[in-house]
N, C-alpha and C positions, 0 to 999 in steps of 0.2 A: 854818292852815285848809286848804290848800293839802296839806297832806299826808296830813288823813286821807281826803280823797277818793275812792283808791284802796283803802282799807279796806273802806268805807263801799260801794264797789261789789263789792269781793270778798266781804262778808258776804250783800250783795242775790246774787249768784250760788250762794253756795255753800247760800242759804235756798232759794234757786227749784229749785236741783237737787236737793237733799238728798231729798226725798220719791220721786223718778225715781230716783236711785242705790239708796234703799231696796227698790222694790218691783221693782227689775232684780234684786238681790241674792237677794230672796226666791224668785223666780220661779226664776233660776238654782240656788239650793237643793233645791226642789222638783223640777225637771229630773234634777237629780244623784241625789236619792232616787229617785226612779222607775226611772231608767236602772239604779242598783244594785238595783232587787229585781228588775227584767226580766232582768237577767243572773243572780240568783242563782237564777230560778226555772227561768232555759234550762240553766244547769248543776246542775240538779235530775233535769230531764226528761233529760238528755245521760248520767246518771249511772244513773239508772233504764234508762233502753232497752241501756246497755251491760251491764246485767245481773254477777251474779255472776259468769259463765267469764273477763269481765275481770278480776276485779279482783287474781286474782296479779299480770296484765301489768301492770295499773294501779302496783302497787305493786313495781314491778321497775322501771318507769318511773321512778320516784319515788328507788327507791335510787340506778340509775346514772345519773341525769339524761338519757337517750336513751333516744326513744322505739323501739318494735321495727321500724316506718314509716322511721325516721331510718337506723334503724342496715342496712336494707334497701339504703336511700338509698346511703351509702356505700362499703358492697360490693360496690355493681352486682348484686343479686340478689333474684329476688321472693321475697315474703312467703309466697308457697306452696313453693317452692324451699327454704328455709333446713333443712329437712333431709336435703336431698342434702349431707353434712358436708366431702364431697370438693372438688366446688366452692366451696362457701364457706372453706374452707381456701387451696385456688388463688387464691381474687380477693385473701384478706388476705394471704396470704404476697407473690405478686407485686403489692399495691397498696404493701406494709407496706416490700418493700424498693426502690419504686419512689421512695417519701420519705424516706430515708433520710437524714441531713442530711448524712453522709458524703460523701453524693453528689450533693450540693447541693439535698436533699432540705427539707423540712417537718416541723420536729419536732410544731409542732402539729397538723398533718395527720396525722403518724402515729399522735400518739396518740387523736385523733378513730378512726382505723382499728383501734387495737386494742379501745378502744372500744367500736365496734361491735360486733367479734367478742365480748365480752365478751358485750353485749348479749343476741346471739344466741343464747351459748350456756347463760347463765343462761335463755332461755326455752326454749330445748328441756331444757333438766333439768326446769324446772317442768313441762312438758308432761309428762316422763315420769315424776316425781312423780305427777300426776294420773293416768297409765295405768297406772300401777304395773308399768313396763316399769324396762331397767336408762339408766342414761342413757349417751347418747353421749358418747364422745371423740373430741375435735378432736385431730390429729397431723401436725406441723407438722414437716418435715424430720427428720421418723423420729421425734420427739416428742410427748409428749401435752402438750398447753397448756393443762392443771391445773395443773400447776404455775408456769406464767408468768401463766398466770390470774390467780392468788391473789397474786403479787407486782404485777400492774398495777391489781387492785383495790384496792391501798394509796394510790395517788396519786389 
């Protein structure tokens, strides 16, 4: 008798609770939906006021996982600046052999840094896609980095 005691009081608990667990659960359910359509409605509106001129960058984004912001970030160079190809060439070449792992460098650094350059230069081809200009080339120690381009897009 003695033993089912402790049953007998875990049934009276988990009866008294059960109904407070349920409408906790519900509530919290309901919470959860909400929060998801308010965010998918701000990323409606976020998507609409960036309008069309985004959405190459959008999708350039998207291929090389770095945003145009990021890859600024990186280079040490504003976002109005990125077509001065010169300096942007200067920050990646001396950031690029600053990590060097040779030299006790960062290889994941470096290649966040080619990266970037990558970044950059897929958005000024688009841009000059769009103007129907010829696109710039990067030249990197007397080279054009079309060609290392297309081999660091592979990784």
């Amino acid at each position: 008798m003695n033993s089912q005691m402790p049953i007998k009081t875990l049934t009276r608990i988990i009866t008294a609770l059960g109904p407070i667990l349920i409408r906790s659960l519900a509530e919290a359910y309901k919470q959860h939906i909400a929060n998801q359509a308010a965010a998918q409605s701000r990323g409606r509106v976020a998507s609409a006021a960036a309008g069309a001129s985004n959405g190459a960058s959008d999708l350039l984004t998207q291929k090389t996982k770095i945003s145009i912001e990021e890859a600024c970030q990186i280079l040490n160079v504003k976002k109005e600046n990125i077509e001065d190809i010169v300096m942007v060439a200067r920050r990646f070449e001396h950031l690029h052999k600053m990590n060097d792992p040779s030299r006790s460098g960062s290889f994941y650094i470096q290649r966040k840094i080619e990266n970037a350059k990558d970044r950059i230069q897929l958005e000024l081809l688009e841009k000059a896609k769009r103007e129907g200009k010829a696109p710039p080339a990067f030249t990197i120690n007397g080279q054009s980095s079309s060609s290392s381009s297309s081999s660091s897009q592979s990784t």
